[in-house]
C-alpha positions as CSV (number, residue, x, y, z in Angstrom):
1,X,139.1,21.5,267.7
2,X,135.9,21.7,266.0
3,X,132.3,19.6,267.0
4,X,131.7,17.3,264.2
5,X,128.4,17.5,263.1
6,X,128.0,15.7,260.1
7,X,124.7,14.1,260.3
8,X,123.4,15.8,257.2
9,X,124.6,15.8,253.5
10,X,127.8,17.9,252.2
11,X,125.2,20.9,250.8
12,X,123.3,21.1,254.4
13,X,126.5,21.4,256.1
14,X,127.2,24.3,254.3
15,X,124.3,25.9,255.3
16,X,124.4,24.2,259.0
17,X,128.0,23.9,259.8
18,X,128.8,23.9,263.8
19,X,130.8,27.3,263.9
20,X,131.3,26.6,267.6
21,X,130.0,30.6,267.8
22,X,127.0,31.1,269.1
23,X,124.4,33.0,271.2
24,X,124.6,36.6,269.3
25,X,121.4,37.7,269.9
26,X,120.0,35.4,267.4
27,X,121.7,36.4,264.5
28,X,121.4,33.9,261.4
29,X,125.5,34.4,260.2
30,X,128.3,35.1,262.7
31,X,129.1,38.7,263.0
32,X,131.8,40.3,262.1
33,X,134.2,40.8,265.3
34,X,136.1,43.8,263.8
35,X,138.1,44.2,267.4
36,X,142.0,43.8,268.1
37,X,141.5,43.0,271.7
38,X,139.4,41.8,274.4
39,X,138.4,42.9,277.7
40,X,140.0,40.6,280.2
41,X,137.8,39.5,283.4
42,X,141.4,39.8,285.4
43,X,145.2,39.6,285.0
44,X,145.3,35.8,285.7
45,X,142.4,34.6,283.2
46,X,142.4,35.8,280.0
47,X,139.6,34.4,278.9
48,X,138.5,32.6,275.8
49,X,140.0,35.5,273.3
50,X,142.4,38.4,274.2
51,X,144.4,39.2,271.2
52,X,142.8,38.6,267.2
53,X,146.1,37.0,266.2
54,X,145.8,34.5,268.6
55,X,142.0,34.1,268.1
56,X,139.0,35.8,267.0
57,X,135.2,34.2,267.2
58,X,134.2,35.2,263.4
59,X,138.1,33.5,262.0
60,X,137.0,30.5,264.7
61,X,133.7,30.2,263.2
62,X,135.4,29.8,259.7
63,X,137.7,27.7,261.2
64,X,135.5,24.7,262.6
65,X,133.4,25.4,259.4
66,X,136.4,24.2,257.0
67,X,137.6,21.1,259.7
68,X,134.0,19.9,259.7
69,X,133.5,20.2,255.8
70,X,136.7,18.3,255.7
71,X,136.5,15.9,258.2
72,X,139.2,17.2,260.3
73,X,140.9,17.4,263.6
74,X,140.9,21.5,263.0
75,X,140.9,24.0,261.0
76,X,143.2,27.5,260.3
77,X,142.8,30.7,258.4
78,X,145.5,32.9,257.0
79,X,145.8,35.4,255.1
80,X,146.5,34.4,251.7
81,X,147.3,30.5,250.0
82,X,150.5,30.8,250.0
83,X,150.5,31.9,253.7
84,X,148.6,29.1,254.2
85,X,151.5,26.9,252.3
86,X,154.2,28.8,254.3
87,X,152.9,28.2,257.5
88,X,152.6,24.4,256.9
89,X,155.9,24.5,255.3
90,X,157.1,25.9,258.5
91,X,156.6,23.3,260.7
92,X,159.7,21.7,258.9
93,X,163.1,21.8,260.4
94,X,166.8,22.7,258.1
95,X,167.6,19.1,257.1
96,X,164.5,18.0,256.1
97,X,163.4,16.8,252.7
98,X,159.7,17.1,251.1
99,X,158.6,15.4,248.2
100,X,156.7,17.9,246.0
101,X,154.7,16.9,242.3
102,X,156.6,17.8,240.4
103,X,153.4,19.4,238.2
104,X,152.4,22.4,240.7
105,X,151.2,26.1,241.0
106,X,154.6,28.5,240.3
107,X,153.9,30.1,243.6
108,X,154.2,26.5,246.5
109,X,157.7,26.2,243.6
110,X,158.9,29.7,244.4
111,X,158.2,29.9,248.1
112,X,160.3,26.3,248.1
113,X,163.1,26.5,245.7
114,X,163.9,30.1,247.1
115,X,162.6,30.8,250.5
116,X,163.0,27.9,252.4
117,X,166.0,26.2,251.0
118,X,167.9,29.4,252.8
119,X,166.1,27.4,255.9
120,X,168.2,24.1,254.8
121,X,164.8,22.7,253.9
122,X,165.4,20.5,250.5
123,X,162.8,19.9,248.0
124,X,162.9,17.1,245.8
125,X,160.2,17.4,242.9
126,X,158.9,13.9,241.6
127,X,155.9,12.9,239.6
128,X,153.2,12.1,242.1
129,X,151.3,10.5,240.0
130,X,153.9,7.2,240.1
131,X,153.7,5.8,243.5
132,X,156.7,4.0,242.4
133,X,158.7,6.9,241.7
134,X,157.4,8.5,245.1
135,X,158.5,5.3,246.7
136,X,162.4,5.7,245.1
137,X,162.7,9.2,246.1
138,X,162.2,8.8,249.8
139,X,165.5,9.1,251.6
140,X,166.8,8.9,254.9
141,X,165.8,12.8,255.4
142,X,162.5,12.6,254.1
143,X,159.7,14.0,256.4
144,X,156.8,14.9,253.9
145,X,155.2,14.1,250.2
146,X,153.3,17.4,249.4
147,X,151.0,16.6,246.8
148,X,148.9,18.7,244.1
149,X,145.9,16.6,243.0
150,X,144.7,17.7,240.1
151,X,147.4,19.3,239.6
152,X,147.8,22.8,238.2
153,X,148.1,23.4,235.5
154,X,148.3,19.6,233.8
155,X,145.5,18.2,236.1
156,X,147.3,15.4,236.4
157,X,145.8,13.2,239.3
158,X,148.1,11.0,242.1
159,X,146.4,8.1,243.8
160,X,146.2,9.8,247.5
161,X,144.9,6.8,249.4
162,X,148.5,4.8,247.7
163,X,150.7,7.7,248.6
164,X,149.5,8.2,252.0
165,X,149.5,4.7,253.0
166,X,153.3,4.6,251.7
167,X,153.9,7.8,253.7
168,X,152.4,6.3,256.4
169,X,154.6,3.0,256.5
170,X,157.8,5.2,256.3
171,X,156.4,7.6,259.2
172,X,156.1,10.5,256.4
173,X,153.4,13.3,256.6
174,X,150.9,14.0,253.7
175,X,150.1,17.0,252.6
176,X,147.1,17.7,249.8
177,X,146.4,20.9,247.7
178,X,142.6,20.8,247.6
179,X,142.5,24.1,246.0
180,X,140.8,22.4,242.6
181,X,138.4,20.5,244.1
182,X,137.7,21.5,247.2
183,X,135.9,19.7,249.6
184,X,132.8,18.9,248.0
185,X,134.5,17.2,245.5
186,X,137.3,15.6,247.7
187,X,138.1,14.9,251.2
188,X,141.8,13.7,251.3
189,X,141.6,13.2,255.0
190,X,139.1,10.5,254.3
191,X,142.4,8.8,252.3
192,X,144.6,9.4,254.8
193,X,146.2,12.5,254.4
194,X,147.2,14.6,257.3
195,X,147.0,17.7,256.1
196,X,145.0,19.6,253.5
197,X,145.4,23.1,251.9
198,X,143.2,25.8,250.5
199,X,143.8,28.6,248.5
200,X,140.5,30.0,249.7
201,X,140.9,32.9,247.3
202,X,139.2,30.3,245.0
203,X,136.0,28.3,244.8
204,X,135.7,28.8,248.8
205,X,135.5,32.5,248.0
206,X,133.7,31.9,244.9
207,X,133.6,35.8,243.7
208,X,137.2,37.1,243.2
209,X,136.5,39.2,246.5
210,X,138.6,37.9,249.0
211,X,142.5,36.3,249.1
212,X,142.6,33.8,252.3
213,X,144.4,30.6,252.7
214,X,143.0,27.4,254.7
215,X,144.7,24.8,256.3
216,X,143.2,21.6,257.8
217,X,144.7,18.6,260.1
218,X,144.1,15.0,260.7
219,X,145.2,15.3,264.7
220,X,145.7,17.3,267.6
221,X,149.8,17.2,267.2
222,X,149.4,19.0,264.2
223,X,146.8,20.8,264.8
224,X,149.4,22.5,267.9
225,X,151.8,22.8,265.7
226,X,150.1,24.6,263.1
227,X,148.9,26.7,265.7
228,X,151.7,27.5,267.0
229,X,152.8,28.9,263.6
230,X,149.7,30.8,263.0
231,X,150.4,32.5,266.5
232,X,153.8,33.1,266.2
233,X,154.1,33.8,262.5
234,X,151.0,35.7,262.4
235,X,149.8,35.7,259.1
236,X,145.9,35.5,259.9
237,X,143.0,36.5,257.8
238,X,140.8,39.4,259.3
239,X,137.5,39.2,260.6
240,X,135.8,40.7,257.5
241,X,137.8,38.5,254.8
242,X,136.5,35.5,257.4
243,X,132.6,36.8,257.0
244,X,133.3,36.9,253.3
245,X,134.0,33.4,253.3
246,X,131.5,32.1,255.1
247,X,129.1,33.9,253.5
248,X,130.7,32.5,249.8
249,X,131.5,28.9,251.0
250,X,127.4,28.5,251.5
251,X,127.0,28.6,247.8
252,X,129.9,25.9,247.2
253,X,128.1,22.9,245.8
254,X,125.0,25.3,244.0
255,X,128.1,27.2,242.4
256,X,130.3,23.5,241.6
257,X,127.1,21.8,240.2
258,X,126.9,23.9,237.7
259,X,130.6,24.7,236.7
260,X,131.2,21.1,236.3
261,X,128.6,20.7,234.2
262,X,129.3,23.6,232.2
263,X,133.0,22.5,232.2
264,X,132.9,19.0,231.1
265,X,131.0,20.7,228.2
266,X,133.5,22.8,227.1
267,X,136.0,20.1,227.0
268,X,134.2,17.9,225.2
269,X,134.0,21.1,222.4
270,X,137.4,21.6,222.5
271,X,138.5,18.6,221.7
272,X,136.4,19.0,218.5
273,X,138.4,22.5,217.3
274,X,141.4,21.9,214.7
275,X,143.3,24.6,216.7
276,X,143.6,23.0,220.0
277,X,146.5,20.3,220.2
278,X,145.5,19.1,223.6
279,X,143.0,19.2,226.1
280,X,143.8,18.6,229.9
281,X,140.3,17.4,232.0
282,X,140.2,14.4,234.1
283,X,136.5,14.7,232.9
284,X,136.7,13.3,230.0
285,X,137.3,9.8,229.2
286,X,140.6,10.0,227.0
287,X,142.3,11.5,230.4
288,X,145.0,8.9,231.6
289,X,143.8,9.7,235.3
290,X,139.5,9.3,234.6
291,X,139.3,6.3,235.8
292,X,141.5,7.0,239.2
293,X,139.5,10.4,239.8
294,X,136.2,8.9,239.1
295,X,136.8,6.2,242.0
296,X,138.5,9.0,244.5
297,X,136.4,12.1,243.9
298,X,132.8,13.3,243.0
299,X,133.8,14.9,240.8
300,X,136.0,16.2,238.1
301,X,136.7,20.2,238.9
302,X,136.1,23.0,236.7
303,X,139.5,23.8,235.0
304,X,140.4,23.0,232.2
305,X,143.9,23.2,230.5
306,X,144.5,23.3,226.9
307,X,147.0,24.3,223.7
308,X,147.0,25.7,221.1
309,X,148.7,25.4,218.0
310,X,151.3,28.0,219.0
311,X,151.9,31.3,221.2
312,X,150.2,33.6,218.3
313,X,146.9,31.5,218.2
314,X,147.5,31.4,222.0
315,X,148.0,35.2,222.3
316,X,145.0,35.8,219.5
317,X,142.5,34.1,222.2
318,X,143.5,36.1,225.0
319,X,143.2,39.6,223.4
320,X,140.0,37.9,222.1
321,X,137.6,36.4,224.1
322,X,135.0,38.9,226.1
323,X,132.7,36.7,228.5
324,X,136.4,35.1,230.2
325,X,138.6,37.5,232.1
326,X,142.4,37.2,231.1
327,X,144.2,36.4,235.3
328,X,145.6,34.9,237.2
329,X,142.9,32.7,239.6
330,X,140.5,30.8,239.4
331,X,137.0,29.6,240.9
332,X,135.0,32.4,240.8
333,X,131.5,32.7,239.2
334,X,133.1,35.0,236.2
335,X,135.2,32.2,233.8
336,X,138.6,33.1,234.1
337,X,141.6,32.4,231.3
338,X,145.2,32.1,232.1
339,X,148.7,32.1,230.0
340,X,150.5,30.0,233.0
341,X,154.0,30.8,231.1
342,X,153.7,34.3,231.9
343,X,151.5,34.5,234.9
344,X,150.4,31.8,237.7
345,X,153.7,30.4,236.6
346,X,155.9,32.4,235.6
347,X,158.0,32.4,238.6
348,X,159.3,29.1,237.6
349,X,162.4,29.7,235.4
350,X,162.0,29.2,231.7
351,X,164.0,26.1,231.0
352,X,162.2,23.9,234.0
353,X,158.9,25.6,232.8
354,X,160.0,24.3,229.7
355,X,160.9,21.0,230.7
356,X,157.2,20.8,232.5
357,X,155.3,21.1,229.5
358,X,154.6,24.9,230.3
359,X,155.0,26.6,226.5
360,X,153.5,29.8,225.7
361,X,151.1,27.8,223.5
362,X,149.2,26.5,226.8
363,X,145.9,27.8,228.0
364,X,144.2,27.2,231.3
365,X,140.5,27.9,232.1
366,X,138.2,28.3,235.1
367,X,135.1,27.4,233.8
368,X,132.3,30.3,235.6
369,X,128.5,30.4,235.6
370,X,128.3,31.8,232.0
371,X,125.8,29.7,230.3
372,X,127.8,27.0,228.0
373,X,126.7,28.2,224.7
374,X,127.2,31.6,225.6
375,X,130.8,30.9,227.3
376,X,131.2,28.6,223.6
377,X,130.0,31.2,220.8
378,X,132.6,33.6,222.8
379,X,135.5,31.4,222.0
380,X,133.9,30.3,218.7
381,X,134.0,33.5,217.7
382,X,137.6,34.0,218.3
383,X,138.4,30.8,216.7
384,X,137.0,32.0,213.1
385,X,138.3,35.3,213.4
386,X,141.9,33.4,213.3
387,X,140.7,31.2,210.3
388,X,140.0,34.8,208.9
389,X,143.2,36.5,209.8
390,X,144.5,33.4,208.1
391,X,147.1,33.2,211.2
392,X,146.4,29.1,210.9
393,X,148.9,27.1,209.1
């Protein structure tokens, strides 16, 4: 459990967070404990750490950082996102239903629809986004609504505070993927949730150096339960990767500040260029969801999705552009662009990709730190080389 400490604002506590480690010979950040074991005083009392799977002081320091940030019970660290996800996942038991949106990374639908209905564990995808429809598809086996908000890679946004105060009445757990928004944007706790999820690999990280996974809970229950997982599954992130993002999560809200800015730009441009169909950013005002992400966030995220007028334009722009790399994260300080159909989802079989919107003609993008009119001449450019190449009907 970590110390709350939240007398300052969001960008001083991630300067100041309580790590809970201290007295290291006054060293400003928490060292890196690079040990497997500890020395134990005697057989009887094992002391505050003996083994780094069960607990290390630099993970713990990351740890209570991320539960304070989020005003949690606690916090965990594993190893990658989707570690994160499985571990949380595995606190169900065979029989048990979850309610997933049915808008979410290819990965959380994998990991469900193929590792852990072997586990009897049944998914039931709904759109989120109607509390109405989550409010029909809650059964008698129901235990969780699992919920993506924005969601990736249509940004659609669900009313938390609705969704958890229905879960609530029905005794159901909520669980929130705060990947996009993190929490300097968002604190789903605050709503009611019980349990958030990071892929830390992302705008925690910041710099496309580290994969980790973050996991933070409303109570102590869960917070035993989790840990029992962590312990016994062992999927933990090492000391170093911990160091790294404690060292990247300082720079959070400089880093946001200006990727939203930058971001809400380069929607607003795109919506002006005769190639792109669509644009996806609960930024802008002709977004269905502005209104409900304006009154339950501070902001709007740095992704952006968008098509195209079909898979050649889309393919032209990613052999194209320069300043954006072509991958498949997001949140770092270097824009990234992603083809979802073939990579962060393309795990998701091609007819319910289909059926979800996911064409080869949609683009995603995590707006970086590129200046906006350098990040928008880039893209310009590509955009008249196609009016060249005459590949525009």
């Amino acid at each position: 459990m970590h110390t709350n400490n939240n007398k300052h604002r969001f960008g001083t506590n991630l300067i100041h967070a309580n790590t809970g480690i201290d007295g290291h010979f006054g060293a400003v950040n928490v060292p890196i404990y690079q040990v497997s074991t500890f020395n134990q005083e005697d057989e009887t009392n094992n002391g505050r750490y003996d083994y780094s799977r069960s607990g290390n002081p630099t993970r713990e320091a990351l740890e209570n950082t991320i539960a304070q940030l989020e005003n949690g019970y606690a916090g965990f660290a594993f190893s990658s996102g989707m570690a994160a996800i499985s571990s949380v996942l595995s606190i169900f038991e065979s029989g048990d239903e979850i309610l997933v949106s049915h808008d979410t990374y290819g990965g959380t639908y994998r990991v469900l629809t193929r590792l852990f209905s072997k586990f009897g564990i049944k998914t039931t995808f709904v759109d989120t986004t109607k509390v109405e429809k989550v409010e029909e598809a809650i059964t008698k086996d129901t235990r969780a609504i699992y919920i993506e908000s924005p969601s990736n890679p249509f940004l659609q946004v669900t009313d938390i505070k609705a969704v958890a105060s229905l879960a609530k009445e029905r005794n159901l757990l909520t669980i929130v993927d705060n990947t996009f928004l993190t929490p300097y944007l968002q604190q789903p706790i605050d709503l009611g949730v019980n349990i958030v999820i990071h892929s830390a690999t992302k705008y925690i990280s910041g710099h496309s150096d580290v994969i980790g996974g973050l996991v933070v809970v409303s109570d102590e229950k869960l917070a035993e339960e989790v840990k029992f997982v962590q312990n016994a599954f062992g999927a933990i992130l090492g000391p170093q990767d911990c160091f790294l993002l404690l060292r990247g999560i300082k720079t959070l809200k400089v880093r946001l500040d200006q990727q939203l800015k930058t971001a809400l730009q380069f929607a607003k441009w795109l919506e002006e260029q005769s190639l792109v169909s669509c644009v996806y950013y609960p930024g802008l005002e002709s977004h269905p969801d502005h209104k409900l992400i304006s009154e339950q966030a501070n902001g709007y995220g740095a992704m952006i999705s968008f098509q195209v007028q079909d898979e050649k334009v889309a393919r032209h722009i990613l052999q194209g552009v320069k300043l954006a790399s072509i991958g498949v994260s997001l949140g770092a300080v270097e824009s990234i662009l992603t083809h979802p159909a073939t990579m962060s989802h393309a795990s998701i079989p091609k007819e319910v990709r289909e059926e979800k919107g996911i064409t080869d003609s949609l683009l995603r993008l995590s707006v970086g730190l590129e200046e906006f009119e350098d990040l928008k001449q880039d893209f310009d450019a590509v955009f008249q080389s196609l009016e060249e190449k005459a590949l525009i009907k």
